[in-house]
N, C-alpha and C positions, 0 to 999 in steps of 0.2 A: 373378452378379457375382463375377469374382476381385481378390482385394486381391494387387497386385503390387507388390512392394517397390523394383524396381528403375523402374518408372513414377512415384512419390513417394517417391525416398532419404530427405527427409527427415523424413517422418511415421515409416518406420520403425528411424531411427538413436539408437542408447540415447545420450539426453541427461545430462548428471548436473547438478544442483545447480548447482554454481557455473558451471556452464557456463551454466545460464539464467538467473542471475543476473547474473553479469559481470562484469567487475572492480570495483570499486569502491563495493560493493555495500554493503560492509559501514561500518557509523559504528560510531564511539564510543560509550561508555554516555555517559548524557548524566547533569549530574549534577541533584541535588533542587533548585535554584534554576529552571534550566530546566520541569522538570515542574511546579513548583508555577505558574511565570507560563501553562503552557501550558494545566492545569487553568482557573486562573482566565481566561484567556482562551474557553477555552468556553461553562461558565458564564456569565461575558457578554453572551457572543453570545445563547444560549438565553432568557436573560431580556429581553433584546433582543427579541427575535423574540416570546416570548409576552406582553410588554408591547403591541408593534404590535398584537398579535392579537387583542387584545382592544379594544385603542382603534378598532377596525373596527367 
């Protein structure tokens, strides 16, 4: 079996980075009010879920 390049151009065309990415790709640092409600929002959930788990 030969691998032919020019049968699948784009298996063998060098991608970079931002090109698989895409525009828009990128956010903002997000600041420590957000992580902390995101955190706790986790957490939450998790205690949630093992409280169900148990009441089973």
């Amino acid at each position: 079996m030969t691998l032919d390049p020019e049968s699948d151009p784009d298996r063998y065309r060098d991608a970079t980075l931002p090109e698989l990415l895409g525009e828009g790709a990128h956010e903002d640092e997000r600041d420590d009010l957000t992580w902390a409600f995101g955190l706790l929002g986790v957490l939450l959930f998790l205690g949630l879920v093992t409280a169900l788990i148990y009441l089973l």
